[in-house]
C-alpha positions as CSV (number, residue, x, y, z in Angstrom):
1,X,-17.6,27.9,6.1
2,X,-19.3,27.8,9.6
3,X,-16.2,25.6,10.7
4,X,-12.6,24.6,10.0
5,X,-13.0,20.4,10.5
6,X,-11.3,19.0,7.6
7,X,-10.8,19.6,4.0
8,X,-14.6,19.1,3.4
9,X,-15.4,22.6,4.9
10,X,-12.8,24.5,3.0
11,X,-14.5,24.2,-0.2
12,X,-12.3,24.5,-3.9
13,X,-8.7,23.2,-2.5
14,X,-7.7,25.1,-5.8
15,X,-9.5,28.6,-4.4
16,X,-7.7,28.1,-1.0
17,X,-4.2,27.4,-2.5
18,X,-5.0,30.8,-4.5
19,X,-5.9,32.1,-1.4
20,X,-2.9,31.1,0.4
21,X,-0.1,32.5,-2.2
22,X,-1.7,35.9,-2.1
23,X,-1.6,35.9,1.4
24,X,2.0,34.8,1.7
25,X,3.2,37.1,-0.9
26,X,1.8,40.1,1.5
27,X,1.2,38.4,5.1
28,X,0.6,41.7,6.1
29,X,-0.5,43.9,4.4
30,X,-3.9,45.4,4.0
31,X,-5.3,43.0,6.3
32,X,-8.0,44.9,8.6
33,X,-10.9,42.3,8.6
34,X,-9.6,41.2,11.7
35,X,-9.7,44.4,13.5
36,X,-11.9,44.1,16.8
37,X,-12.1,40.4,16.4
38,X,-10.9,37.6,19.1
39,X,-9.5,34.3,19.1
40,X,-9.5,31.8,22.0
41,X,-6.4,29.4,21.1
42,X,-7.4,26.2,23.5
43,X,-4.5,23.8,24.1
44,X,-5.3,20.3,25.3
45,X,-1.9,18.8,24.3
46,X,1.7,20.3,24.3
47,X,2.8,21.9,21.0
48,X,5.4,24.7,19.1
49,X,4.3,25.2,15.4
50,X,0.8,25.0,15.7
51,X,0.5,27.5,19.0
52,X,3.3,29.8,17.3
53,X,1.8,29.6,13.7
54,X,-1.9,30.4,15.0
55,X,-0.6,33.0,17.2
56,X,1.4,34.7,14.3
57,X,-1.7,33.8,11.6
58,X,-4.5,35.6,13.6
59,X,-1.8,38.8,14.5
60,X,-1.2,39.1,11.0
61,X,-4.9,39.6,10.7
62,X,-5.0,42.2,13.7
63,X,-6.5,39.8,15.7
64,X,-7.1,40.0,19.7
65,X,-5.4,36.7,20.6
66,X,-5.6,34.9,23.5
67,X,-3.7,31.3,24.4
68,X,-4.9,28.9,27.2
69,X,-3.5,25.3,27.9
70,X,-6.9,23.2,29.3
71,X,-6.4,21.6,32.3
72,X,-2.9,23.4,33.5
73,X,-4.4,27.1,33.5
74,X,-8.5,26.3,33.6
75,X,-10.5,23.2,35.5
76,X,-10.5,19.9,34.3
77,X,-13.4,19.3,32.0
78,X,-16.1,16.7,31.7
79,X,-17.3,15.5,28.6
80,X,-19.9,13.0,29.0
81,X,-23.4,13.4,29.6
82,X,-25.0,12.1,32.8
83,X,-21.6,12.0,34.8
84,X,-21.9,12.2,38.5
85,X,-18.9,14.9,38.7
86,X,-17.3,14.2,41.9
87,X,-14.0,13.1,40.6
88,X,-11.6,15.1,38.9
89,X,-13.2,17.2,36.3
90,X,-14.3,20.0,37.9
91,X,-17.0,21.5,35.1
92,X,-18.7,20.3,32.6
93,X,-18.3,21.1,28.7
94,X,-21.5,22.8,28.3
95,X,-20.8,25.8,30.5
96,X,-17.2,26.0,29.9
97,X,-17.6,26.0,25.6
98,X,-20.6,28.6,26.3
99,X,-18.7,30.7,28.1
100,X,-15.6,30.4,26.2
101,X,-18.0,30.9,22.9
102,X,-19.2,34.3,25.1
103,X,-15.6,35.5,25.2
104,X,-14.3,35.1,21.7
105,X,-15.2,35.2,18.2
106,X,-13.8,32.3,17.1
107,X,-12.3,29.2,19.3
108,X,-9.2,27.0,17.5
109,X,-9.0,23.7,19.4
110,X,-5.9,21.0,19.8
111,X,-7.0,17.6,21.4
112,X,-5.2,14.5,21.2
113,X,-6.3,11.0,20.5
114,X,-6.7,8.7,23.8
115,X,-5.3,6.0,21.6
116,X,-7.2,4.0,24.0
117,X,-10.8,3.3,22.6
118,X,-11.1,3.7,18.6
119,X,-14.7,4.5,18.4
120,X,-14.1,7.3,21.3
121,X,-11.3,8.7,19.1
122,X,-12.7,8.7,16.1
123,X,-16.2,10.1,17.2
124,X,-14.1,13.2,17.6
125,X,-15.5,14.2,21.3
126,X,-14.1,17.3,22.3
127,X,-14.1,18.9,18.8
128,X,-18.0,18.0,18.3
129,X,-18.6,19.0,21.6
130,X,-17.3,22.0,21.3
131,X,-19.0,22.8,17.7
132,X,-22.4,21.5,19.4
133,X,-21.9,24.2,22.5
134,X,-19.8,27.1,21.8
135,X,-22.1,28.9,19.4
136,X,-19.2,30.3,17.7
137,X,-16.7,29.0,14.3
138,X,-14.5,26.4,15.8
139,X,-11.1,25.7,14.2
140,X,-9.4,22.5,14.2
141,X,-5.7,22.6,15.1
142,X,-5.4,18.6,15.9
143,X,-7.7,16.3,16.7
144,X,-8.3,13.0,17.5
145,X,-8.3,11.6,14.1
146,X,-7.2,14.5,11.8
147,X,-4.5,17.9,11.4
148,X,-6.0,20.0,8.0
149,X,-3.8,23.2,9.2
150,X,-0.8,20.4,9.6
151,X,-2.2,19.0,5.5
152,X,-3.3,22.2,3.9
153,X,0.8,23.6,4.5
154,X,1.9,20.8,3.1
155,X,-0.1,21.1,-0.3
156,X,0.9,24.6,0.0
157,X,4.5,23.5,0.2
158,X,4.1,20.5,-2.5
159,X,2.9,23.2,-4.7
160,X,5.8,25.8,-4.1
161,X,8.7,23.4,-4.7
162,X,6.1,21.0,-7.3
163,X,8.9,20.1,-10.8
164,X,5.5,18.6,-12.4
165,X,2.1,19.2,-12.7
166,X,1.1,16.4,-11.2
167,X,3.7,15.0,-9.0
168,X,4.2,11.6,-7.6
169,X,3.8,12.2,-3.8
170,X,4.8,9.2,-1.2
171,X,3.6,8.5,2.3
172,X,5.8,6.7,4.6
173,X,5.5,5.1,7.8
174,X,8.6,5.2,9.4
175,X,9.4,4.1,12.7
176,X,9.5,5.7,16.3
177,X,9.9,4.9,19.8
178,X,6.4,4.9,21.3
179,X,2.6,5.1,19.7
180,X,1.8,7.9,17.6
181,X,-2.1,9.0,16.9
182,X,-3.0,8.7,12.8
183,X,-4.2,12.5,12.6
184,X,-1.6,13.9,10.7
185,X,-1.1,10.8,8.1
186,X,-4.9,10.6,7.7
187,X,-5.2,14.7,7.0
188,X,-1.9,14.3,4.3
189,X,-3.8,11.2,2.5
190,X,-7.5,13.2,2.7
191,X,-5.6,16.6,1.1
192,X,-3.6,14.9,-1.5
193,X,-7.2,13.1,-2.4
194,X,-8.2,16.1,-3.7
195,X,-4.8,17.7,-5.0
196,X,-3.3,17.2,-8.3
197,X,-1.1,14.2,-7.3
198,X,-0.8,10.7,-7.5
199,X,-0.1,9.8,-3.7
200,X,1.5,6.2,-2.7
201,X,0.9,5.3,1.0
202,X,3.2,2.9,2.0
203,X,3.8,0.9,5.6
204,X,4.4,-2.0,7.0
205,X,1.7,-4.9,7.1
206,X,-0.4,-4.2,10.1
207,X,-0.6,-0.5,9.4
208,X,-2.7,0.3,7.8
209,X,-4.6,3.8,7.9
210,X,-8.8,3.7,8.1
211,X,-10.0,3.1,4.6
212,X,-11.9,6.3,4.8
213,X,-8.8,8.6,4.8
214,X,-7.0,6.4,2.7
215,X,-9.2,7.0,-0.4
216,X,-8.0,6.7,-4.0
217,X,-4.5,6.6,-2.8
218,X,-2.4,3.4,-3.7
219,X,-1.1,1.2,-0.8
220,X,2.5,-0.7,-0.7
221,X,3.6,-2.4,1.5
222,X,7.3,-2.7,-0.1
223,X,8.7,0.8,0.7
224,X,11.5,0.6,-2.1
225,X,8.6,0.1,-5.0
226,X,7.1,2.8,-3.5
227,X,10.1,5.3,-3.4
228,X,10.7,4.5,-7.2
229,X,10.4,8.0,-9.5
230,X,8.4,10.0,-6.3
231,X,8.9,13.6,-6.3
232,X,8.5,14.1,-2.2
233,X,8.7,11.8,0.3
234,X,7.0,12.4,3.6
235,X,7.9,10.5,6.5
236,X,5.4,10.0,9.5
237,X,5.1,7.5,11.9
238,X,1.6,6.0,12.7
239,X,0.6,3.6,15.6
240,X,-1.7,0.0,14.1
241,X,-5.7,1.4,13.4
242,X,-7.0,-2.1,13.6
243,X,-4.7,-3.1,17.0
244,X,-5.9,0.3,17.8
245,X,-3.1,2.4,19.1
246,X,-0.1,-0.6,19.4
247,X,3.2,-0.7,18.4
248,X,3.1,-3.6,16.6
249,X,6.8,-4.1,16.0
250,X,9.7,-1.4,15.5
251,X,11.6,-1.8,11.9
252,X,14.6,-0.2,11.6
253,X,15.2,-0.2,7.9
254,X,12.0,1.9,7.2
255,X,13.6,4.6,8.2
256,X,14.4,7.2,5.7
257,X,17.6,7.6,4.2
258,X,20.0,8.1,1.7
259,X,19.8,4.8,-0.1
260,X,16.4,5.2,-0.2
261,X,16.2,8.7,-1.6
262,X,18.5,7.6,-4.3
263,X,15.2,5.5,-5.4
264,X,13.1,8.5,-6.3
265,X,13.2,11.3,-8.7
266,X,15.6,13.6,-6.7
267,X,12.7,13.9,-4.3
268,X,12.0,16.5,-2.0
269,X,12.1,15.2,2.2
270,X,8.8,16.2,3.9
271,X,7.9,15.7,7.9
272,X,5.6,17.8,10.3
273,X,8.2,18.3,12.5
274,X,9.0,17.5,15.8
275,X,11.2,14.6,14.0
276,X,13.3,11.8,15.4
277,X,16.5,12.1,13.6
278,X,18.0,8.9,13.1
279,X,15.0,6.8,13.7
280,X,12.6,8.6,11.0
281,X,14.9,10.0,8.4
282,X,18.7,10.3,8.3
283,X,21.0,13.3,9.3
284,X,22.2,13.0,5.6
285,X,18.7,13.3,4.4
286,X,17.1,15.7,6.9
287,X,20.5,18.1,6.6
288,X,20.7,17.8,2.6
289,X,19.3,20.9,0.2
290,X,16.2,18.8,-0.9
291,X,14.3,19.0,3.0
292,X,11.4,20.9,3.1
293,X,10.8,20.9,6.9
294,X,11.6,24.2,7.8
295,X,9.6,25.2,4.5
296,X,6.0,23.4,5.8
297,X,6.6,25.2,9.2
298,X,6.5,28.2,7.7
299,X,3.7,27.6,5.7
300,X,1.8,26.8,8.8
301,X,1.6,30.3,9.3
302,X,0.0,31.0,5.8
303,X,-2.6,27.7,6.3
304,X,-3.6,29.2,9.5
305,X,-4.0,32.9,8.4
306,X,-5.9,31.5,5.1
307,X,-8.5,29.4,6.8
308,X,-9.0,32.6,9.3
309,X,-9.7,34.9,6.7
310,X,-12.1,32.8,5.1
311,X,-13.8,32.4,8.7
312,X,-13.5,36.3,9.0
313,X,-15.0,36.5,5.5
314,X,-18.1,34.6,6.5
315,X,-18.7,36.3,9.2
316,X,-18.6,40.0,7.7
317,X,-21.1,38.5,5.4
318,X,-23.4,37.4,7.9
């Protein structure tokens, strides 16, 4: 694995889970393959878990950590090529990734979608440029379009608290206050792809996710069909991908709640977390025995420290 993109560059999904319950059975112990290794954390966009998780992941792994928030603590960067650089961004991508890549071992990166021009997202700009001029493993922590860290605790969750082999897993759009990017509904749907599930995506009509991420997984547009006999529900919000970026309309009754949850199979609640209570999900059902949020947190911790020892395993290698 020369990067961490997606769930195309960590190989067997089965050999990772693996992976991770060994880990998180002894998060720290034995772990010296970090040892005089360093890790640039760069954060384009605010965040808790993820900067928390990574920080804690590479530690655990004896990792020299070091955290930066791009643009607030370093120059504005440019991106493009032939930009006549006498506005705002004050140096260009190609030095600063090469110089960055000079510094540290590896480089995890967190960079929003614009939600502004679709192709721009979706060609994943700062994350390629950074794989194109770093010359060292990059790690995705969010990107434009996708969140594997955010997907692979998930699975690692689903698995812990699975009552079936192969699960009934649900996807739901639920509603929120402003425009949300697709990244961590299109990682979820790409993970459970290749897990042992049968995963439902369902959301309004105008909704819909890019068929590329969607996959094999069955769309519904009624969210009560959907709910029937599903072992976890997880709840995200999602802006329109072919109105790229709108609000399209808000719908109160998609949120999750009770009545809903009766639907399913005594189904587990899944979200990323941070979550809008009372707009998303319910008191009743964020509150109740059966939410896993504070479970797939933790588990960020144990995706993070898996994909970094398979990184640090390369490299030893090498």
């Amino acid at each position: 694995m020369n990067h961490f993109f997606d769930v195309d560059d960590i190989g067997s999904v089965e050999l990772a889970l693996a992976r991770a319950r060994s880990i998180k059975a002894h998060p720290r112990k034995g772990y010296t393959e970090g040892d005089r290794t360093s890790i640039g954390l760069l954060f384009f966009n605010p965040s808790l878990r993820t900067r928390l998780s990574s920080q804690r992941a590479a530690q655990n792994l004896r990792m020299d950590v070091v955290v930066i928030d791009v643009g607030s603590e370093s120059w504005k960067l440019e991106f493009s090529d032939g930009t006549i650089m006498n506005g705002a961004s004050a140096e260009h991508i190609k030095e600063a990734a090469g110089v960055m890549g000079a510094y540290f071992d590896f480089l995890a990166i967190r960079a929003f979608a614009s939600l502004e021009d679709r192709d721009l997202d979706y060609a994943e700009p700062v994350l390629t440029a950074f794989m194109k001029y770093a010359g060292v493993p990059i790690i995705n922590m969010e990107s434009s379009t996708g969140h594997p860290l955010q997907a692979f605790a998930d699975l690692i969750t689903i698995n812990e608290f699975k009552k079936t082999e192969r699960p009934k897993v649900v996807l739901s759009w639920a509603p929120h206050p402003r425009a949300l990017p697709h990244a961590v509904a299109n990682s979820f749907a790409q993970w459970m792809n290749r897990a042992s599930v049968d995963l439902i995506i369902t959301h309004p009509e105008g909704y819909e996710l890019d068929p590329k991420f969607v996959g094999s997984a069955q769309v519904q547009t009624n969210q009560s069909l959907a709910f029937e006999g599903a072992d976890f529900i997880y709840a995200k919000n999602w802006s329109s991908y072919q109105d790229y970026g709108q609000v399209l309309y808000q719908d109160s009754s998609w949120m999750i709640n009770q009545e809903k949850m009766e639907l399913t199979n005594q189904a587990y609640f899944m979200h990323c977390l941070p979550v809008r209570r009372n707009m998303i999900v319910s008191d009743q059902v964020i509150d109740s025995p059966n939410s896993l949020v504070i479970q797939q947190a933790a588990n960020r911790v144990i995706s993070m420290q898996t994909v970094l020892s398979m990184l640090l395993e390369q490299k030893s290698s090498e």
